[in-house]
C-alpha positions in Angstrom: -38.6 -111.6 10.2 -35.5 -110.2 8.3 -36.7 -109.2 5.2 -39.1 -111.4 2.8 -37.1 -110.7 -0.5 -33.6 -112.2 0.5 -32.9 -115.9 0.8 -32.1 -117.2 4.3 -29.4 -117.2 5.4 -28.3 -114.4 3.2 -26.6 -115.2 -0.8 -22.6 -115.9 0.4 -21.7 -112.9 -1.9 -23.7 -110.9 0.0 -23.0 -109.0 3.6 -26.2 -108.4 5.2 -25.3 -108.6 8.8 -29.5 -108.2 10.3 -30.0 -111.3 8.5 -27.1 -113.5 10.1 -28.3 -111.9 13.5 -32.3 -113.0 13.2 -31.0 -116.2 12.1 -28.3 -116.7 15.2 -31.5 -115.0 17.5 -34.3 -117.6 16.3 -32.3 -120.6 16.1 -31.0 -119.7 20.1 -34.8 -119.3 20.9 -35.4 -122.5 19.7 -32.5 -124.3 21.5 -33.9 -123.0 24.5 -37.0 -124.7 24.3 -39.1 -121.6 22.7 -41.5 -121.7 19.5 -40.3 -120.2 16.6 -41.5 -119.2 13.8 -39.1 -117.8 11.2 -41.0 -115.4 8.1 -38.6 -115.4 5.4 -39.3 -116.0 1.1 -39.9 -120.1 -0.1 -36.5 -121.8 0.3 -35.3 -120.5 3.2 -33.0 -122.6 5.4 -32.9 -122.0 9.7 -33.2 -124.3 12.0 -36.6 -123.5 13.3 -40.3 -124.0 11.9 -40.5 -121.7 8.8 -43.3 -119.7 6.9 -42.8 -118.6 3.6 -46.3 -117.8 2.6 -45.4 -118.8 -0.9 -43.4 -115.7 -1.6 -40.3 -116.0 -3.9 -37.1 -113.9 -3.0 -36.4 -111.4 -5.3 -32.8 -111.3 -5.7 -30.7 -114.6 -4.9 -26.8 -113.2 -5.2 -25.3 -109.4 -5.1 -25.7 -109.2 -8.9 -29.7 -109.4 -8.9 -29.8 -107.7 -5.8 -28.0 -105.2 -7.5 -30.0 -104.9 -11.1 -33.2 -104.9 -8.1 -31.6 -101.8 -6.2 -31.2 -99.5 -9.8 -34.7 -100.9 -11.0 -36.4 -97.2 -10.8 -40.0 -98.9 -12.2 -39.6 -101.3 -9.0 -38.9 -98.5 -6.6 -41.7 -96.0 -7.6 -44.0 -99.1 -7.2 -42.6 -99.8 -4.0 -42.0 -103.9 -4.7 -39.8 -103.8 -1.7 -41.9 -102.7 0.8 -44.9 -104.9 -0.8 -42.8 -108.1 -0.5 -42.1 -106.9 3.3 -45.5 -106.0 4.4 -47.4 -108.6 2.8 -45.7 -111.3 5.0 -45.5 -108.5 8.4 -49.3 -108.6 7.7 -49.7 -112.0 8.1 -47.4 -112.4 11.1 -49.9 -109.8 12.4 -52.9 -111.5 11.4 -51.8 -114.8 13.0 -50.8 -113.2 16.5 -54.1 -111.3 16.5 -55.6 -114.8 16.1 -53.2 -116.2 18.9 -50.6 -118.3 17.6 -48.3 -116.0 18.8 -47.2 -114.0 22.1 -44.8 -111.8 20.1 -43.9 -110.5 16.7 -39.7 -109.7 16.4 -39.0 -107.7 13.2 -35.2 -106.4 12.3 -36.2 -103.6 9.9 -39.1 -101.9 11.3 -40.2 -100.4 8.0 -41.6 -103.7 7.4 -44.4 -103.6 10.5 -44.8 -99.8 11.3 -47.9 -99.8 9.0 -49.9 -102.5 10.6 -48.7 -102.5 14.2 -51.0 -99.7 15.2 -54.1 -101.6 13.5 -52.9 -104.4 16.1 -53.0 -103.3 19.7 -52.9 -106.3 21.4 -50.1 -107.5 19.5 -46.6 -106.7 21.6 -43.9 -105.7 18.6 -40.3 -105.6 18.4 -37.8 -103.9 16.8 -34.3 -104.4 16.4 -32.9 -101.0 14.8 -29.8 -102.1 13.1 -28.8 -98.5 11.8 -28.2 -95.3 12.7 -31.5 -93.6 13.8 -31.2 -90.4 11.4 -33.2 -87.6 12.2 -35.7 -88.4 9.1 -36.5 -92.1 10.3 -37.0 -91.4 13.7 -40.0 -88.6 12.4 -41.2 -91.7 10.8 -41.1 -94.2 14.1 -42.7 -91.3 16.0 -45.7 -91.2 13.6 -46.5 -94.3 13.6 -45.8 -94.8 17.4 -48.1 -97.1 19.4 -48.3 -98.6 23.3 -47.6 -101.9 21.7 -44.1 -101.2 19.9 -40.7 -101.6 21.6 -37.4 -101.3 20.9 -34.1 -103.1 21.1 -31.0 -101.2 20.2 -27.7 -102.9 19.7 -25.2 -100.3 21.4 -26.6 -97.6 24.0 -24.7 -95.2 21.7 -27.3 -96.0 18.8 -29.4 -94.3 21.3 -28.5 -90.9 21.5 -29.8 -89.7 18.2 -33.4 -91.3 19.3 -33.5 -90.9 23.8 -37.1 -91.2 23.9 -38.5 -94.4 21.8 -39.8 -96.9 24.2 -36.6 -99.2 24.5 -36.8 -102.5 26.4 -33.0 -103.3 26.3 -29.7 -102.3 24.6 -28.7 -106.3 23.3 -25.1 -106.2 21.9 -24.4 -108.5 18.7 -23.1 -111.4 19.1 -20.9 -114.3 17.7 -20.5 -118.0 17.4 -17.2 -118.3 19.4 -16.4 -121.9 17.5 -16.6 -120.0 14.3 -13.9 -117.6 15.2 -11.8 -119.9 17.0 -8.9 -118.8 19.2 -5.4 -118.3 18.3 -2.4 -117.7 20.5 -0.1 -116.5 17.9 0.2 -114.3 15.0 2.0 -112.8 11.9 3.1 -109.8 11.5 0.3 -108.0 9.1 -2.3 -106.0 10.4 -6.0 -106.5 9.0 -9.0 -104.4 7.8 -12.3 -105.9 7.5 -15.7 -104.6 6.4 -17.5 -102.4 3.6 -14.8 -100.8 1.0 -16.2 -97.4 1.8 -14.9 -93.7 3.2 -17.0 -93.5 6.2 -15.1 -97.1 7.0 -11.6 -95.7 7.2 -10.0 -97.9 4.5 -7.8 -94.8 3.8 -7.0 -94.6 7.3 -5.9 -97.6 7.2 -3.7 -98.0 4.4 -1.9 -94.5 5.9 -1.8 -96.3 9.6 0.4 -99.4 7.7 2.6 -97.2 5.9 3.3 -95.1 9.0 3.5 -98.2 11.2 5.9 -100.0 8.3 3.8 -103.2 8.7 1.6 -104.8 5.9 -2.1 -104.4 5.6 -4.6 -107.1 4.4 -7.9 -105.8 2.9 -11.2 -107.8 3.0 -14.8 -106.7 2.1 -16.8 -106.3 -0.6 -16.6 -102.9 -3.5 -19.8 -102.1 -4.2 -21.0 -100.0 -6.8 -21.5 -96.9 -5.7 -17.8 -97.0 -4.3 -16.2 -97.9 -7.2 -14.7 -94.5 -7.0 -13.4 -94.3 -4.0 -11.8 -97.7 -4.2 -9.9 -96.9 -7.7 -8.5 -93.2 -6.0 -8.1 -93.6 -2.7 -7.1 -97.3 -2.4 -6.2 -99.1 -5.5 -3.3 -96.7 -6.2 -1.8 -98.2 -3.1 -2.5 -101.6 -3.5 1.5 -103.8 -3.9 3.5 -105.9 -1.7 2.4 -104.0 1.5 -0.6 -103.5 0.5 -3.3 -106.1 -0.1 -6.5 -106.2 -1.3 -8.5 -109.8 -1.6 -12.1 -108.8 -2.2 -15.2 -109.9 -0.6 -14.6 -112.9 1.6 -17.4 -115.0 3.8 -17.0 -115.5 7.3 -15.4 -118.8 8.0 -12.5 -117.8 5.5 -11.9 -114.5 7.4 -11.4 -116.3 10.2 -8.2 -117.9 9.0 -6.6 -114.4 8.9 -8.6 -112.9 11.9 -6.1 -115.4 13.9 -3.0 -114.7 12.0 -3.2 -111.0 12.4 -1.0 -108.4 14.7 -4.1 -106.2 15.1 -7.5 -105.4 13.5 -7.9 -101.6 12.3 -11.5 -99.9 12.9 -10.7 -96.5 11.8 -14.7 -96.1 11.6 -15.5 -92.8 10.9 -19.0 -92.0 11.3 -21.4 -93.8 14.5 -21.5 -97.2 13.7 -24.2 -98.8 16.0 -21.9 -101.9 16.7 -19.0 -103.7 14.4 -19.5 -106.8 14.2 -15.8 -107.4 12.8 -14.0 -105.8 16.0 -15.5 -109.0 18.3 -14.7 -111.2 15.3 -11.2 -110.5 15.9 -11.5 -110.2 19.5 -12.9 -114.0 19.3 -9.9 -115.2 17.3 -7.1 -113.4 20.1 -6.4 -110.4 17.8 -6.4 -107.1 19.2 -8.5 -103.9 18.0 -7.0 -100.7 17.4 -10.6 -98.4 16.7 -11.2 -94.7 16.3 -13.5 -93.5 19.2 -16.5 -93.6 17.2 -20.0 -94.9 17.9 -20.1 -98.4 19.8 -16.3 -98.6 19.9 -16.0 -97.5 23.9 -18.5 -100.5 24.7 -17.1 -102.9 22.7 -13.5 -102.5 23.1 -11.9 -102.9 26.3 -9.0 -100.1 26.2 -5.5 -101.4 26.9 -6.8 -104.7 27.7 -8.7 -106.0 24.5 -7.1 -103.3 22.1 -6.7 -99.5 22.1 -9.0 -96.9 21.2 -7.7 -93.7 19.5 -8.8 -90.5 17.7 -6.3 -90.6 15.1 -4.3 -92.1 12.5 -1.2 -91.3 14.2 -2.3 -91.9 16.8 -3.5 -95.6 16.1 0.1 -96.0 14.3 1.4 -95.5 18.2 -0.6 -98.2 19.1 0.2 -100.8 16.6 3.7 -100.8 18.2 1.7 -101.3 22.1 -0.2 -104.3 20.7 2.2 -107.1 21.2 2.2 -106.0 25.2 -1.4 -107.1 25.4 -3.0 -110.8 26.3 -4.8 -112.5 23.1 -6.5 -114.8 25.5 -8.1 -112.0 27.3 -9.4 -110.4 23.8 -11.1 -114.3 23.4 -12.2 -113.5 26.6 -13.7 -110.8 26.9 -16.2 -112.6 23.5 -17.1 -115.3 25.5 -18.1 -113.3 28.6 -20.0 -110.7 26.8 -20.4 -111.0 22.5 -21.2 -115.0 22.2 -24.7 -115.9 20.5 -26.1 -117.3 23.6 -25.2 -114.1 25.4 -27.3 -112.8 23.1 -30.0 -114.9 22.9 -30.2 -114.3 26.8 -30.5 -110.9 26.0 -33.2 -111.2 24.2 -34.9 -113.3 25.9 -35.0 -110.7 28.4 -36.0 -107.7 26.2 -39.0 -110.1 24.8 -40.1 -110.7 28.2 -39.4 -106.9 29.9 -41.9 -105.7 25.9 -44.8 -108.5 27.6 -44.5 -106.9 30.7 -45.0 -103.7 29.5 -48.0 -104.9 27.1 -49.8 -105.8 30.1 -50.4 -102.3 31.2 -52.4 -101.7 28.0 -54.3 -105.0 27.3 -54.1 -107.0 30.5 -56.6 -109.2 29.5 -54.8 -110.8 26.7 -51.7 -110.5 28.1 -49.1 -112.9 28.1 -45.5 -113.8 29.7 -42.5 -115.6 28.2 
């Protein structure tokens, strides 16, 4: 389960990267001979068997997501949280009755309430986020023998050292989707959320400095409607280019065509899915050293890591000196979606093994 008030897969105007994940994780699982069950709101689409408990999404495109996210009578009554726990409860309920050796869940808030209730029920998380100091006093309250977790960079770990982790599973990709390309133009490429902690600034200053063009894609949401009209849209011209919120198999088309793709992330992102989207299509990364950069990027092989904008300027010039095929590479051997269905395939088995410990009469194996 994802979350049971978004459509699956996710509205196309919409970035929700968890949901794309369970999605590629499930439908992997079920290529590999495993039974799925995928918990998501009536009309969901995924190529496994689905349960939608009758439950209608609540927003189907950014715009009602939006009017749902500034709704203050929905928030103080928590319609959220009740959408998400009244299908975690059932996916409780049925594994408790045995139709299931495992429950997956890729926003823990959903489960945390029931999973104690449930003891003979292994659980897994997937923490997609940061773990800030406030959630992890909420995972450690609600703690039991029976709840694992995956995290997607071993960086994501250092805020939280001590939750019971089965396995650090890196995102992965669809290599066909973000196909290989042994040339490029000459315009460098930022990707991702039109926000500070991003780097878009960065960015724009590492084009001018560099004297190459910049192409900007991701979405402006509202609460950065600010920062886009000072810090970016002043710069915006014939070096500068903005084209809005794009889906996945579009970007594509310019992940191949670019000279390099700029991460100037600047807070600790627990992955970036964008840097092995590139990487997939032969263009190289140029990142700030930040959060999962070190393990995803290969430095001076797949791109260059760097701890400023001058210094990632000095590195545009370096890129054309590196091998695009090794960036395609070093995707297939360690980002692809069966790489990471393998992964967790592994994690679900290492959480069963645990579980035996505490109910090894019920137990089970994968």
């Amino acid at each position: 389960m994802a979350r049971a008030y978004l459509p699956v897969p996710r509205p196309s105007d919409m970035t929700h990267a968890p949901m794309d994940l369970a999605v590629a994780i499930a439908e992997g699982m079920a290529r590999s001979g495993h039974n799925i069950t995928f918990y998501a709101p009536t009309g969901a689409r995924v190529r496994t068997a689905t349960e939608n408990l009758d439950l209608p999404p609540l927003a189907h495109d950014i715009a009602e997501f939006g009017e749902l996210m500034a709704s203050e009578a929905k928030h103080s009554h928590n319609i959220l949280g009740l959408w998400d726990q009244y299908m975690a409860r059932e996916m409780f309920e049925r594994a408790q009755a045995g139709e299931y050796d495992l429950l997956h869940f890729h926003h823990p808030e959903a489960a945390l309430p029931f999973a104690s209730l449930y003891p003979d029920v292994p659980v897994i998380y997937t923490v997609h986020d940061p773990i800030e100091a406030w959630f992890l006093e909420a995972l450690k309250r609600y703690q039991s023998p029976n709840q694992f977790f995956v995290s997607i960079s071993d960086n994501q770990r250092l805020t939280a050292p001590d939750l019971p982790y089965v396995a650090t599973v890196y995102n992965g990709i669809d290599p066909n989707l973000f196909s290989y390309s042994d040339t490029a133009d000459d315009f460098l490429l930022f990707t991702g959320r039109i926000t500070p902690e991003k780097g878009v600034r960065e960015a724009i200053e590492v084009a001018k400095t560099s004297g190459h063009r910049l192409i900007i894609i991701g979405p402006v949401y509202d609460d950065q409607k600010g920062y886009f009209d000072t810090e970016i849209k002043p710069h915006l011209g014939e070096q500068i280019t903005y084209l809005g919120l794009m889906e996945r198999a579009k970007i594509a088309g310019y992940y191949q065509r670019a000279k390099a793709l700029l991460f100037p992330v600047k807070w600790e992102e627990p992955f970036g899915l964008t840097m092995i989207e590139a990487m997939s299509c032969g263009t190289p990364v140029i990142a700030f050293r930040r959060g999962s950069v070190p393990e995803v990027v290969d430095h001076g092989r797949t791109g260059f890591i760097v701890d400023t904008a001058t210094e990632m300027a000095a590195a545009v010039k370096q890129v054309d000196g590196l091998s695009r095929r090794d960036a395609r590479n070093h995707v297939q051997q360690r980002f692809s979606n069966d790489h990471m269905v393998q992964g967790y395939l592994a994690a679900f088995g290492e959480a069963l093994e645990r579980a035996k410990t505490h109910y090894p009469a019920t137990a089970k194996t994968v």
